[in-house]
C-alpha positions in Angstrom: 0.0 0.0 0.0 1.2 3.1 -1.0 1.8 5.8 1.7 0.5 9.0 0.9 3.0 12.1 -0.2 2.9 15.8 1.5 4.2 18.5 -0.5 4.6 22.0 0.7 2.6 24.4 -1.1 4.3 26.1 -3.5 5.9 29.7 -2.3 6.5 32.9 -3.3 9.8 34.2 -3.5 10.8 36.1 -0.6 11.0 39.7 -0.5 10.4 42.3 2.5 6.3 42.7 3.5 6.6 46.4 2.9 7.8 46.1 -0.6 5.9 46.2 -3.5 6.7 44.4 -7.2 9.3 47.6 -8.0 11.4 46.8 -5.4 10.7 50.1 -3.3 9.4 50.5 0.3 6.0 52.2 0.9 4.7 53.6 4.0 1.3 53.8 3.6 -0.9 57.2 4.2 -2.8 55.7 7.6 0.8 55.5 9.3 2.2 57.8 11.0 6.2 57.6 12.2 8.1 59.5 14.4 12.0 58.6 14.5 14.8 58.1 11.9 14.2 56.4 9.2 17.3 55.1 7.1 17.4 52.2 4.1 19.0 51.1 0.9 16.4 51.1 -1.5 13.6 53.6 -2.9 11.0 55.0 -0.2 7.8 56.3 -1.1 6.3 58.2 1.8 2.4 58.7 1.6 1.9 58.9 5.4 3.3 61.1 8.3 6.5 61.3 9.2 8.3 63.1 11.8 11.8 62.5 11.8 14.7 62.3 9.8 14.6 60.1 6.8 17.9 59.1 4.6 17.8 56.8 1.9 20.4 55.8 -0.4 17.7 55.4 -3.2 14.6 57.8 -4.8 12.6 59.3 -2.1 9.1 60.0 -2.7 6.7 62.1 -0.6 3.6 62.0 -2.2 0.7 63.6 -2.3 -1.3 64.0 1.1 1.9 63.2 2.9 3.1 64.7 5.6 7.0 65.3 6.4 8.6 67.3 9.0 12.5 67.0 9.7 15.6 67.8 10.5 17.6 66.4 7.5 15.9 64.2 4.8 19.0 62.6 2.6 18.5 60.8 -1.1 19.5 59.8 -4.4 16.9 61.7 -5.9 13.2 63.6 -4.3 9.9 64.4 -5.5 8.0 66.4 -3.4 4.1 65.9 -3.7 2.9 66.3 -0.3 4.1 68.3 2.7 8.2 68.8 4.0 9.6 70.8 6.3 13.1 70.4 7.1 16.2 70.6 4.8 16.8 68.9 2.0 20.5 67.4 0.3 19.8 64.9 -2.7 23.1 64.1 -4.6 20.5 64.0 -7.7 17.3 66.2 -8.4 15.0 67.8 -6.8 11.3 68.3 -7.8 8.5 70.2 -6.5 5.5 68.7 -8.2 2.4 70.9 -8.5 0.6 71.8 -4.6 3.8 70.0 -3.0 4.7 72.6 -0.3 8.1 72.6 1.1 9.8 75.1 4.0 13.1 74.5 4.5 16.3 75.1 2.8 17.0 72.0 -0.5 20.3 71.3 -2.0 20.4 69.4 -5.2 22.0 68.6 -8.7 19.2 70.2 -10.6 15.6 71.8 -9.0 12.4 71.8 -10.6 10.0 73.9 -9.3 6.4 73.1 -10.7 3.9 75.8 -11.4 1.2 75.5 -8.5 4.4 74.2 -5.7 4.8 76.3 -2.8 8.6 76.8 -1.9 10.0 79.2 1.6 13.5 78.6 1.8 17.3 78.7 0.1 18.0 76.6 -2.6 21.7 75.2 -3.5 22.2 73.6 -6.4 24.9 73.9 -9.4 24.1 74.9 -13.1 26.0 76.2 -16.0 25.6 79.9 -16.9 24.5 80.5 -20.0 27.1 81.9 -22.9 26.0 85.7 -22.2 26.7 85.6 -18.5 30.2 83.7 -18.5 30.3 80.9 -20.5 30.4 76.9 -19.9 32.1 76.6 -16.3 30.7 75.4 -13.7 29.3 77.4 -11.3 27.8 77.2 -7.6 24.6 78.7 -7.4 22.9 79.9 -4.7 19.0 81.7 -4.2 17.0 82.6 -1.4 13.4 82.1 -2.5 10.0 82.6 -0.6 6.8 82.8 -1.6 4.5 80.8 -4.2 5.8 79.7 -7.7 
């Protein structure tokens, strides 16, 4: 008589819980966090958060998010949502239209959508056009406040 075989069901490959199929973290817009958040990978914030936050990925703050720190740190940010605190990407940095930001953001390149509320310095560098002193590189710096 033939004894009867048990299989384990098959399983899904293992990844994080919080992780969706694109490989980036989410924190979901009932949560609410206060502390430091740090991580590898891409973050998209569409919660509360009150803390500092540094990924070494894209960060995200979405729309009807919530952000207040001392020092949020990423690859690159878009800005949806709500941020105070300041801001150093070693990529760009957008402003998407009703994002509203206070605090100071440093960046290789800002974008500034029409509708985005900015209060704050930005630092990023460009090249000056051929008028205003040719192709060199150049460190630019603006104090900006008010609604763009």
């Amino acid at each position: 008589m033939a004894q009867p075989r048990t299989t384990a069901p098959d399983r899904a490959p293992d990844r994080a819980p919080d992780r969706n199929r694109d490989g980036e973290a989410r924190i979901g817009s009932a949560a609410r966090i206060r502390g430091r958040i740090h991580g590898e990978g891409n973050l998209v914030i569409e919660g509360h958060v009150h803390g500092d936050v540094a990924v070494r990925g894209d960060l995200t703050i979405a729309e009807g998010a919530t952000v207040s720190s001392q020092v949020i740190e990423a690859r690159a940010l878009t800005i949806a949502g709500e941020l105070e605190g300041e801001v150093n990407a070693s990529g760009p940095v957008t402003l998407a239209a009703g994002a509203r930001v206070r605090g100071n953001v440093r960046g290789s390149a800002i974008a500034i959508d029409e509708g985005a509320r900015f209060s704050g310095r930005l630092d990023c560098e460009f090249d000056l056009p051929p008028e205003l002193g040719g192709a060199s590189r150049t460190e630019g710096r603006a104090r900006v406040a008010g609604r763009r």
